[in-house]
C-alpha positions in Angstrom: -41.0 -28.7 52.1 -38.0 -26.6 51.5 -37.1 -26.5 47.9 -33.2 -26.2 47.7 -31.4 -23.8 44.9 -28.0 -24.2 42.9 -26.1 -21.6 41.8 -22.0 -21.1 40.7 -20.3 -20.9 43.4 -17.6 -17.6 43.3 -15.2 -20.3 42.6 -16.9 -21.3 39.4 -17.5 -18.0 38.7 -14.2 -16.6 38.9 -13.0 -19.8 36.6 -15.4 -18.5 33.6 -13.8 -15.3 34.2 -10.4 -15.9 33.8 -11.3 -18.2 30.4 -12.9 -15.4 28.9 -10.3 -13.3 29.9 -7.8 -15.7 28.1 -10.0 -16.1 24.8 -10.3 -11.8 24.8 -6.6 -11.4 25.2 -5.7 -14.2 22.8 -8.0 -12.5 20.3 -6.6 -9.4 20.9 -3.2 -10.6 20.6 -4.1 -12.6 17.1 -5.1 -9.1 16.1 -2.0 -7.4 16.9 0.1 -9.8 15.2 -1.7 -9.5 11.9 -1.4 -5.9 11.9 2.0 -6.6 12.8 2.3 -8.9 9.8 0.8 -6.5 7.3 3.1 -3.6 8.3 6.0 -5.4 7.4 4.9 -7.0 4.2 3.5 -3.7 3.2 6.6 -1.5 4.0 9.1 -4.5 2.2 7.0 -3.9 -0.6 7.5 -0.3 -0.5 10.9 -0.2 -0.5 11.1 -3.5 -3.3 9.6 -1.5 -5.7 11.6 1.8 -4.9 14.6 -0.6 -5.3 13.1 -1.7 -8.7 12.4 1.3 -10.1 16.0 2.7 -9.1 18.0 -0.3 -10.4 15.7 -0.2 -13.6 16.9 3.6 -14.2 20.5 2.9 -13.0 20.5 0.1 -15.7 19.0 1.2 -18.5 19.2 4.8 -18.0 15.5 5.3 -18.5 12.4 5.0 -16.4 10.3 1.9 -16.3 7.5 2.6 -18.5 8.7 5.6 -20.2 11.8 3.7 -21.7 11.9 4.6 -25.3 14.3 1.0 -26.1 12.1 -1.6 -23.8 10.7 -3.1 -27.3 14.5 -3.2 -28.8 15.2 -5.1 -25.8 12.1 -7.4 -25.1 10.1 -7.8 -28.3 7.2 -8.8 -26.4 7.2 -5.3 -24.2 5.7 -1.7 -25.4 7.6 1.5 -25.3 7.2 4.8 -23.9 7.3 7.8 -24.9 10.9 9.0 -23.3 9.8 12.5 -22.1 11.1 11.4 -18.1 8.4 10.9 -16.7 5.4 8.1 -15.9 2.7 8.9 -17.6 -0.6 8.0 -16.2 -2.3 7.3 -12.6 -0.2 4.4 -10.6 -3.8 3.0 -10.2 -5.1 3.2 -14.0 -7.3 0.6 -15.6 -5.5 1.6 -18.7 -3.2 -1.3 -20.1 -1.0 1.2 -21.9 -0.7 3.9 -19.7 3.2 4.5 -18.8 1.8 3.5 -15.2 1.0 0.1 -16.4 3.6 -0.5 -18.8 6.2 0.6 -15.9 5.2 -3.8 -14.9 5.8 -4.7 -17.9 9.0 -3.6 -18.3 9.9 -4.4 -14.5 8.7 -7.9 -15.4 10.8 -8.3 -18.4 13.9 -7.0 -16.9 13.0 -9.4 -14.0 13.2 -6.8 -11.0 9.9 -7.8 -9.9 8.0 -11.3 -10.2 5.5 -12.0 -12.7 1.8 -12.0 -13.4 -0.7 -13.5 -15.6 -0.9 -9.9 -17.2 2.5 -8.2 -17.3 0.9 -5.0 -17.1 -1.6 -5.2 -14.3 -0.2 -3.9 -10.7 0.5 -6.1 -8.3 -1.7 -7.0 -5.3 -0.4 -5.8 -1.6 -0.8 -7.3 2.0 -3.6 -5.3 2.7 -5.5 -6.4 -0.3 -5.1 -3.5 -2.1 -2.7 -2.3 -5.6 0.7 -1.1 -5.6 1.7 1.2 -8.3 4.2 4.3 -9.8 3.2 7.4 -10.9 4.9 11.0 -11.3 3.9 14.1 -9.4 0.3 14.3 -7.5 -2.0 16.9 -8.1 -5.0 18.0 -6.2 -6.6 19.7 -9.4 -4.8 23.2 -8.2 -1.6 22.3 -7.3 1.0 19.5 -6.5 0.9 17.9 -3.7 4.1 15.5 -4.2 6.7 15.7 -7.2 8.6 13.2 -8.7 8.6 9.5 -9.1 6.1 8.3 -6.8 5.2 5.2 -5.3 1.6 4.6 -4.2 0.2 1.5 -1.9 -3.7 1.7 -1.6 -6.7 0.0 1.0 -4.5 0.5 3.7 -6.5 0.2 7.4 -5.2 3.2 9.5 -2.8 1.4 11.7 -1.0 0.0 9.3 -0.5 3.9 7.5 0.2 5.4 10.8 2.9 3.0 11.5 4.5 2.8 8.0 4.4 6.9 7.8 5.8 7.0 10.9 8.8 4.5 10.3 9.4 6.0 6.9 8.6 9.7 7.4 7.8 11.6 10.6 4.3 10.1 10.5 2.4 13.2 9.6 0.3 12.2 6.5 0.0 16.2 5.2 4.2 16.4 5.4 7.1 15.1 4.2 7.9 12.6 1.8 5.4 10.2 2.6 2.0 11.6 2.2 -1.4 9.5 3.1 -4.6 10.0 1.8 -8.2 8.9 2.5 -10.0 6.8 0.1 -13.3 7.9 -1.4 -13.4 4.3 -3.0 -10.9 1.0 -3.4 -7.6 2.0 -4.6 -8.7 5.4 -5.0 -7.3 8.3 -3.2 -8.9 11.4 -2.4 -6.1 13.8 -3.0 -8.9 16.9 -2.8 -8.9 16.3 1.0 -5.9 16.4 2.3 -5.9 15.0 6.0 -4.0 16.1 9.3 -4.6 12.4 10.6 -5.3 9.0 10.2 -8.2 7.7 11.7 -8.8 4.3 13.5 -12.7 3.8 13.1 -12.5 0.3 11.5 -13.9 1.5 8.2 -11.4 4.2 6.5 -9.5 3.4 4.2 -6.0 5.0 3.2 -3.6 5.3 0.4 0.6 6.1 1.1 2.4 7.8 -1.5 6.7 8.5 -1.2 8.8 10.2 -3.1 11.8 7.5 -4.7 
């Protein structure tokens, strides 16, 4: 007795193929558009707060945060200290840092929407903080000066692409500067990198100059 065997035929075979071959680019594709989608939110909320902090200054003729009248104005809001600059890191836990008050007083003037705690930064696309500080430091020296803008837990695609749109896309140059994170929301600004690295686990921070 001859025992007879089954098998896919090449015809078969070549079906699966091309399925998985859909499903692999349709992945892929879903991917790309969520990068996509995160570059786009992220950089419209870079320039919204460079906006904000601009029409802030160009109304009041004082920075958010360090405005010396924002109680006179909104009983509810804090002043600061009126020296010219934002006192504080643009990612500080501290509710009554000038980096944390600068919400408060974007909120009241209503440049910026609200949030259950007027001081408290607001979330970004990528999941992480976006906040305003003045000058960065690397313990020696400054890295950037001036009013700063800061977006954190970005994935390296997303930095690459927003640096290079914004700046010449070289994270050590220029007025955008990027910096790996040692931690959530926290920049290393002891390291400064050459590059930003795609290996699905690095995290980076963009800073620019308003």
């Amino acid at each position: 007795m001859k025992t007879s065997q089954k098998g896919f035929t090449l015809i078969e075979i070549a079906i699966v193929l091309v399925i998985i071959g859909l499903l692999l680019g349709g992945v892929m594709k879903g991917q790309e558009l969520i990068t996509q989608s995160k570059i786009r939110s992220v950089e419209k909320e870079f320039d919204g707060v460079t906006v904000a902090v601009l029409g802030y200054r160009e109304r009041y003729k004082a920075l958010p945060g360090d405005d010396l009248q924002a109680k006179a104005r909104w009983t509810s809001s804090d002043d600061g200290n009126g020296d010219g600059e934002i006192g504080g890191n643009f990612n500080s836990s501290t509710a009554t840092d000038e980096s944390r008050l600068l919400w408060q007083h974007l909120r009241a003037a209503g440049l910026v929407t609200g949030h259950t705690v007027p001081t408290q930064q607001p979330a970004n696309a990528a999941g992480g903080i976006i906040g305003v500080q003045t000058d960065i430091s690397d313990g020696a020296a400054k890295i950037l000066e001036g009013t700063l803008v800061c977006t954190t837990n970005l994935p390296a695609a997303v930095a690459n692409a927003i640096d290079a749109a914004q700046d010449e896309g070289l994270p050590e140059q220029g007025s955008v500067r990027g910096f790996k994170q040692s931690a959530s929301n926290t920049p290393d600004y002891a390291e400064q990198i050459t590059a930003y690295v795609d290996d699905g686990k690095t995290l980076y921070t963009l800073c620019k100059q308003i």
